[in-house]
C-alpha positions in Angstrom: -24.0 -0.3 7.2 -20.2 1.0 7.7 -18.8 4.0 7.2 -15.1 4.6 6.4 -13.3 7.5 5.6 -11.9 5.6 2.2 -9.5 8.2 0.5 -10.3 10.9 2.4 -14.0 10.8 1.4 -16.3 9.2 4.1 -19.1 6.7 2.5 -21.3 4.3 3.9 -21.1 0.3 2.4 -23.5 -2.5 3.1 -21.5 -5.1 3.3 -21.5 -8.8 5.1 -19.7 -9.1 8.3 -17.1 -11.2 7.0 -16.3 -9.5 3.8 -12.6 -8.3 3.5 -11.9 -4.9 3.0 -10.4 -5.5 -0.1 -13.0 -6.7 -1.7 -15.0 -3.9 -0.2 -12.3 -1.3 -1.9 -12.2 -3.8 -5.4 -15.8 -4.5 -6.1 -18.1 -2.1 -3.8 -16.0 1.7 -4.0 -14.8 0.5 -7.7 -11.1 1.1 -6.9 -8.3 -1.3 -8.4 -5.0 -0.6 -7.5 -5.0 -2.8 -4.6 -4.7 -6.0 -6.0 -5.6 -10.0 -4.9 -2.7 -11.6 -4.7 -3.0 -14.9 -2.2 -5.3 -14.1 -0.2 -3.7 -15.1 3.4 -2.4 -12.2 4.1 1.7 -13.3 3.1 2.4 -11.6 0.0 1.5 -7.9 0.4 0.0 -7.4 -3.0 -3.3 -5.9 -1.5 -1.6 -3.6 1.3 -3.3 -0.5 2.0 -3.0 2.1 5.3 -5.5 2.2 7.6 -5.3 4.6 10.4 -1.8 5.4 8.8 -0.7 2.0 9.5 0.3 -0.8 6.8 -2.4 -3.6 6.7 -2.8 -6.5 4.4 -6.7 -5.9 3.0 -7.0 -9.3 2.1 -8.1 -10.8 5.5 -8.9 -7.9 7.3 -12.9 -7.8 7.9 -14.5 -4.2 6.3 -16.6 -4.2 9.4 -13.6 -3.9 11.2 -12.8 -0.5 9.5 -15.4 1.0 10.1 -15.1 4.7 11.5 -11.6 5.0 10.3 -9.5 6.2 7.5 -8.3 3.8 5.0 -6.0 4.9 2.1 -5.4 3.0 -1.0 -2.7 3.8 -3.8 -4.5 5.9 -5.6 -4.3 8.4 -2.4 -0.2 8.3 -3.5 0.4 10.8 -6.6 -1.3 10.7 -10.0 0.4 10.8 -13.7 0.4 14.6 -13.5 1.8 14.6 -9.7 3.6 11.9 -8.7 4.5 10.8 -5.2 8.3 10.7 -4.6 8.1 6.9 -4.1 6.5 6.7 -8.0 8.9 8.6 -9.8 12.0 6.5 -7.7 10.1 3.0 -8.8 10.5 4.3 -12.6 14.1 5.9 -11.8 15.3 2.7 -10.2 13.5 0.6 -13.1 11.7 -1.5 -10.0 8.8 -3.4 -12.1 8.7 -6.1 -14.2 5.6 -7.7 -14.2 4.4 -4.7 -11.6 1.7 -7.0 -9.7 3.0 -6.6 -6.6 4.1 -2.8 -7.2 1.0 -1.4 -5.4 1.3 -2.8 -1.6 5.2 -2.5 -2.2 4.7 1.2 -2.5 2.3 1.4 0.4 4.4 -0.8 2.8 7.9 1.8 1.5 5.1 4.7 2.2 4.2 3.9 5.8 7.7 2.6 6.9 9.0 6.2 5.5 6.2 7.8 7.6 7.3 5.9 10.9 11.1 5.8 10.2 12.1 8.8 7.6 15.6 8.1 7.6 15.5 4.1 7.5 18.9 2.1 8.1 19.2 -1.0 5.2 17.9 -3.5 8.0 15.0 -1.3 8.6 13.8 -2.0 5.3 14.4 -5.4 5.3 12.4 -5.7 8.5 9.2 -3.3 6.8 9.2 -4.7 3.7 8.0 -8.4 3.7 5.5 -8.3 0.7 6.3 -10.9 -2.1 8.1 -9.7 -5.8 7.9 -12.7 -7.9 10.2 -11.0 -10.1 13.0 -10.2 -7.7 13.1 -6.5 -7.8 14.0 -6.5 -3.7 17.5 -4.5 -4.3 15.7 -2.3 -6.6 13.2 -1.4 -4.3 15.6 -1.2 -1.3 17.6 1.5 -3.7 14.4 3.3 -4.5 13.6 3.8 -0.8 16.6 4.6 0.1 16.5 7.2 -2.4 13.4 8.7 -1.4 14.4 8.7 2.4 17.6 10.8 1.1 15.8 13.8 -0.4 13.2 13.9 2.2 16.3 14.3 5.1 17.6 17.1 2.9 
């Protein structure tokens, strides 16, 4: 048994040692924004925070999260409330096919935590997950963006 404090609620999985914790968030705690997307680690799809710090879910053990807080899009805003990253993806029209949009928004979320006020280069070194469609200047705008109201 592990316990992790998965969006702010702690619960206790059985799980085998070399489950990954995105499997553990998709199948065992029912929770679906995090997606599959290759499953080496490369394309970001499945990024979630643990311990407030960016990590690709996909081949990171669940055992290994065990006693620590792990947050998952859904922790980000809802319909009714949502998080300033959200509403500058919609403004900045950043999805197409919106696949990768979930670890894109958790990778902008942690490099805004760590660098509020990033330069253009700082986002190109944060943001290494994989948009089929292309959207990279759209996302680069909508961070940007978001970085600007929270500096004023």
């Amino acid at each position: 048994m592990i316990s992790i404090n998965l969006n702010g609620r702690e619960q206790l999985f059985d799980v085998e040692d070399d489950m990954p914790l995105l499997w553990l968030i998709r199948e065992e705690a029912g929770l679906r924004g995090t997606k599959f997307g290759c499953g080496i680690a490369q394309c970001g799809a499945c990024t979630v925070h643990i311990d407030n710090q960016a990590v690709r879910s996909c081949m990171y053990p669940a055992v290994a999260a065990h006693g620590k807080q792990v947050n998952t899009v859904e922790t980000l805003g809802s319909k009714e409330a949502p998080h300033a990253l959200q509403a500058a993806w919609i403004k900045h029209q950043v999805p197409q096919c919106g696949y990768c949009q979930s670890g894109m928004m958790m990778a902008a979320a942690a490099l805004l935590k760590s660098t509020p006020n990033p330069s253009s280069d700082d986002i190109d070194t944060a943001m290494t997950n994989i948009c089929r469609c292309g959207t990279y200047s759209r996302v680069k705008a909508a961070i940007l963006d978001v970085a600007k109201e929270m500096s004023l």
